[in-house]
N, C-alpha and C positions, 0 to 999 in steps of 0.2 A: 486780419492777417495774423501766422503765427507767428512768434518768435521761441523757439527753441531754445536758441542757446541763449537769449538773457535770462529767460526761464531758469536754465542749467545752471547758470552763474550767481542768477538768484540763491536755490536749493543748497546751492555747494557754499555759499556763503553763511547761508543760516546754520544748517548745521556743521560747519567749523566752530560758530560761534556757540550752539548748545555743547558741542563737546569740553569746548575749552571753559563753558561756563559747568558743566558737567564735573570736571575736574576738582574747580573749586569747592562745589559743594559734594563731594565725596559719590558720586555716581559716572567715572567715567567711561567702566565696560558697556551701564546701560544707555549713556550717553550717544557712543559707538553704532547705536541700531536707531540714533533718530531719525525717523521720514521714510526710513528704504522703501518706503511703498511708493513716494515719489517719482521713483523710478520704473514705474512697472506703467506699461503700455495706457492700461485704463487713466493712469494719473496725470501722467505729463502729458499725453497728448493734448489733452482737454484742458492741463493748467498753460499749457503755452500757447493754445486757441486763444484764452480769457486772462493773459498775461496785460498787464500793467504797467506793471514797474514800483509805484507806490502803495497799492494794496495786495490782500488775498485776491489769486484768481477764484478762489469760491464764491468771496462777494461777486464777484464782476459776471461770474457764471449764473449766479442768483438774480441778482437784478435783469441779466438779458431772458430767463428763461422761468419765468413766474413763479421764482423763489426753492424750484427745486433745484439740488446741486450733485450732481452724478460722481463729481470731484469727492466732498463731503461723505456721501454714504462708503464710496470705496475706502477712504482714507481714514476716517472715526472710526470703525467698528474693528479696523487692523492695526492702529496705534492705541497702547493703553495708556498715553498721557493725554487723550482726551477725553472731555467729562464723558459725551454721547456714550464711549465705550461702556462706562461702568451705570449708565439705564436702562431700564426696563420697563413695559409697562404692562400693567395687569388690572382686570374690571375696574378699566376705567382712568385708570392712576399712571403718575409716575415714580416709577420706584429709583430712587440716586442713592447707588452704594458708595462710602468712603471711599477713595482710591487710597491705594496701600500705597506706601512712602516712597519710594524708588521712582513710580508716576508720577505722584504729585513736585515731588522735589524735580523731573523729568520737565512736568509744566510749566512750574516755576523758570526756569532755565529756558522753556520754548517762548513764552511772556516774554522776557528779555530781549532774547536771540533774535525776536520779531519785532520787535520795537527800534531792538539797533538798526536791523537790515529797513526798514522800513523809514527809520527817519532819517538814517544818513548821519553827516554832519551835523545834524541839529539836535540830535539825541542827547536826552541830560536822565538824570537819575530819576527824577520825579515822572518819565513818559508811562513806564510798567503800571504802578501803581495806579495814576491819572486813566489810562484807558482798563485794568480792574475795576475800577471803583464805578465806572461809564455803565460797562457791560454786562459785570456779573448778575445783574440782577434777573438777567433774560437766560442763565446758563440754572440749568438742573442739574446740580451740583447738591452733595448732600452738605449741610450746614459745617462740618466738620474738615470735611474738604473746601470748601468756602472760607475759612478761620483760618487754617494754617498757610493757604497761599497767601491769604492777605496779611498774616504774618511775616512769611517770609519779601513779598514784597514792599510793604515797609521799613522791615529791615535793612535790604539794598539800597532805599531812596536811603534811609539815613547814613548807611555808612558801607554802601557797597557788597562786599563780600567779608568786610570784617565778624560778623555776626552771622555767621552763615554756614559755620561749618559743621561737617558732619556732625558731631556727639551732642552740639549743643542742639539743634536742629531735627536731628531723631529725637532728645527729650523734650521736645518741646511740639512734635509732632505725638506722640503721644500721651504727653497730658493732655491736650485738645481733643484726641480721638477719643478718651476715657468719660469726657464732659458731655457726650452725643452719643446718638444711636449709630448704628453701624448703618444703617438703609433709613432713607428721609422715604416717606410714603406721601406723597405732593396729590393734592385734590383737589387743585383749583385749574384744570383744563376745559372743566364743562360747567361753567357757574349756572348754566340755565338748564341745566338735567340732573335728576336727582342719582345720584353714583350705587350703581349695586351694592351688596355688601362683599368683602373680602373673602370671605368662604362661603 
């Protein structure tokens, strides 16, 4: 069965919450454009199909239909606050470009926003961090990108938004970014084929 409008109230719930978490950390114009693709025909029809109420309908779209998610491809490749957006792959590889700061800080804030709409009442500071620490490992994210969200997620469990604000946050995104490559080149997709060369 669909449900549309808990769907609706879902979406409009989450991003009230990245805008006004947006705010805090100094990105609220970009704030302003989170999800719009939510709303376009291909996304909601099929997230209100695979609506819940407690999860992504992506999972829920994945697990009925053997892991692919039609949700997912439309939705990653048109938002840049996520990882998928900023991969690529070439002979063989996967290539994870840094996301530039405005996404990643964007992330940070959808982490959140998702965590709150998703546990409710039950939500405490430590959820962000606790489901990072789970998942990143399965995300193709370049290392640098990887550091600073887990930065700033940390930072929040401990003290919220007090550490969080713009100036200190962009330098502290870019010492991290200066520590790392700008494109991670990941080689471990095919352990049992021997990988072309690059050029």
């Amino acid at each position: 069965m669909s449900h549309p409008f808990r769907h609706l109230l879902t979406v409009m719930k989450h991003r009230h919450l990245v805008i006004k978490h947006g705010w805090k950390m100094g990105i609220f114009f970009q704030a302003l454009r989170h999800d719009l693709s939510k709303y376009s025909y291909t996304e909601f029809h099929l997230s209100a199909k695979y609506y819940v109420g407690n999860h992504s309908p992506v999972y829920e779209e994945r697990i009925r239909n053997e892991y692919f998610s039609s949700i997912c491809q439309h939705h990653s490749k048109r938002n840049k606050h996520h990882w998928e957006y900023w991969t690529d792959f070439f002979a063989g590889r996967v290539l994870a470009k840094t996301m530039p700061y405005k996404y990643a800080v964007e992330y940070v804030c959808d982490t959140i926003s998702a965590s709150k709409t998703y546990n409710g009442k039950s939500f405490t500071r430590d959820f962000p961090i606790e489901y990072w620490r789970k998942y990143n490992g399965l995300y193709y994210m370049s290392q640098a990108t990887k550091a600073f969200i887990c930065w700033c997620l940390e930072r929040y469990q401990e003290s919220e938004w007090k550490e969080l604000k713009k100036k200190s946050t962009k330098a502290k995104y870019q010492e991290i970014i200066s520590c790392y490559p700008n494109v991670d080149i990941i080689e471990q997709l095919t352990p049992y084929k021997k990988l072309p060369p690059l050029k």
